[in-house]
C-alpha positions as a Markdown table, in Angstrom:
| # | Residue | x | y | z |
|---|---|---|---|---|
| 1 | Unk | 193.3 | 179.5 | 110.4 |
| 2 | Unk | 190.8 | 181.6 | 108.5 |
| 3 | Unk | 187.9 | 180.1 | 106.1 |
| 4 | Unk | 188.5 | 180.4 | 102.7 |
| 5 | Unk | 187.2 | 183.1 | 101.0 |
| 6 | Unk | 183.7 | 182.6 | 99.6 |
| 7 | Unk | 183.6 | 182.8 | 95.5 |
| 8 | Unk | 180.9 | 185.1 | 93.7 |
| 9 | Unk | 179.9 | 183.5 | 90.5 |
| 10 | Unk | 178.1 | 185.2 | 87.6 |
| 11 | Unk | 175.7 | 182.7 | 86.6 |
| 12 | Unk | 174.0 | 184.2 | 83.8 |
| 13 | Unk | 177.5 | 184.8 | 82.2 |
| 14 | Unk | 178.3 | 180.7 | 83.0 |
| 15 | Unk | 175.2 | 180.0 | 81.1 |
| 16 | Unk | 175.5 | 182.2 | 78.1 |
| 17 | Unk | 178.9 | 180.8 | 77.6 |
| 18 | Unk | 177.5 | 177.0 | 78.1 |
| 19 | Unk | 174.9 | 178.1 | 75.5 |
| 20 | Unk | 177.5 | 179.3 | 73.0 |
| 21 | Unk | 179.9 | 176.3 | 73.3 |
| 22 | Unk | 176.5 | 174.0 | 72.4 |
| 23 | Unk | 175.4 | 175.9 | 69.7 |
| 24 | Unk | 178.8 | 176.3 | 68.2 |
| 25 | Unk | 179.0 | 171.9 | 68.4 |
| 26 | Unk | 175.5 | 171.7 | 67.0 |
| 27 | Unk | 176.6 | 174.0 | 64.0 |
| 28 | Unk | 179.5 | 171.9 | 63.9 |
| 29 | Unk | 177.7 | 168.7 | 64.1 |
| 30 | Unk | 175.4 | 170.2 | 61.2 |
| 31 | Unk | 178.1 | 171.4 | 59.2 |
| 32 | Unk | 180.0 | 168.1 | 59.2 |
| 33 | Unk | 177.3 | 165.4 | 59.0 |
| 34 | Unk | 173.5 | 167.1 | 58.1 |
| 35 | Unk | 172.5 | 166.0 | 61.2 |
| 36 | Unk | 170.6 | 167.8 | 63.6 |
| 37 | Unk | 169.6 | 167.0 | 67.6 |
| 38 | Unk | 166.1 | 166.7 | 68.1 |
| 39 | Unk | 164.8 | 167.0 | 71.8 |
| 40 | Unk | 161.7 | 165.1 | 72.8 |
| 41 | Unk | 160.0 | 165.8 | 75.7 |
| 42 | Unk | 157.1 | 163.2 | 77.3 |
| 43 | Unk | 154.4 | 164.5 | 79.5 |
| 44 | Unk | 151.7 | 162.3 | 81.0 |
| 45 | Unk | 149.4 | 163.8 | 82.2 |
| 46 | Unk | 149.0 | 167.7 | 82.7 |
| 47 | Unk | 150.3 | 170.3 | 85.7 |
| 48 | Unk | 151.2 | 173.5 | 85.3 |
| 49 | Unk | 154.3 | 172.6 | 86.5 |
| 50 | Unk | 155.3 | 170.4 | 84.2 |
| 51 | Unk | 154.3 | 173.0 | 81.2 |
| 52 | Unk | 156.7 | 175.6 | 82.5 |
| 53 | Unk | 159.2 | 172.8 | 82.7 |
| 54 | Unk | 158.9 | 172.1 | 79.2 |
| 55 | Unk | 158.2 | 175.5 | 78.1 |
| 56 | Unk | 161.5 | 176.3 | 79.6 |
| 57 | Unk | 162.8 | 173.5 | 77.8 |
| 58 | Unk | 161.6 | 174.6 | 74.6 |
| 59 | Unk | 162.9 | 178.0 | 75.1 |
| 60 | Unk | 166.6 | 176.7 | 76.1 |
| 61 | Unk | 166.5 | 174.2 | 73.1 |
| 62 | Unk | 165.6 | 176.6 | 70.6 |
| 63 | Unk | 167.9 | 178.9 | 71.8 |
| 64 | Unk | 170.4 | 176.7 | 71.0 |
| 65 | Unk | 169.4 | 175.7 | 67.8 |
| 66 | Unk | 168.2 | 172.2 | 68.7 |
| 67 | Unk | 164.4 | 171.1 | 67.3 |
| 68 | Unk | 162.3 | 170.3 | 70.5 |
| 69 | Unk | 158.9 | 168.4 | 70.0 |
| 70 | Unk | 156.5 | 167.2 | 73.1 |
| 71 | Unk | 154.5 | 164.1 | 73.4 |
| 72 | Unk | 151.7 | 163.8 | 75.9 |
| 73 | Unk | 151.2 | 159.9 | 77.2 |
């Protein structure tokens, strides 16, 4: 019996359309009720790891049309 066949996925285009589907429900959402999400991210302490993290974060939120603050403990 042969293995099945491996599956190539395009990622990027799996993400833009995940990005879409949000940002089409948070217009919704907005639309429909004045409310808007609001991330909040918490850092204690400081790495440069982490600060990518939530600059990626940021980026993706915005993106998406959700507000995105940051809070350092």
């Amino acid at each position: 019996m042969k293995p099945p066949m491996a599956k190539i996925v395009d990622g990027r285009k799996i993400a833009r359309e995940m990005s879409d589907s949000v940002r089409s429900k948070i217009k919704e959402l907005y639309a429909s009720s004045g409310l808007k999400p609001r991330l909040v991210s918490l850092s204690a302490g400081r790495s440069e790891g982490a600060d990518i993290y939530v600059n990626m974060q940021r980026r993706l939120a915005l993106d998406v049309g959700i507000e995105i603050g940051r809070a350092h403990v």
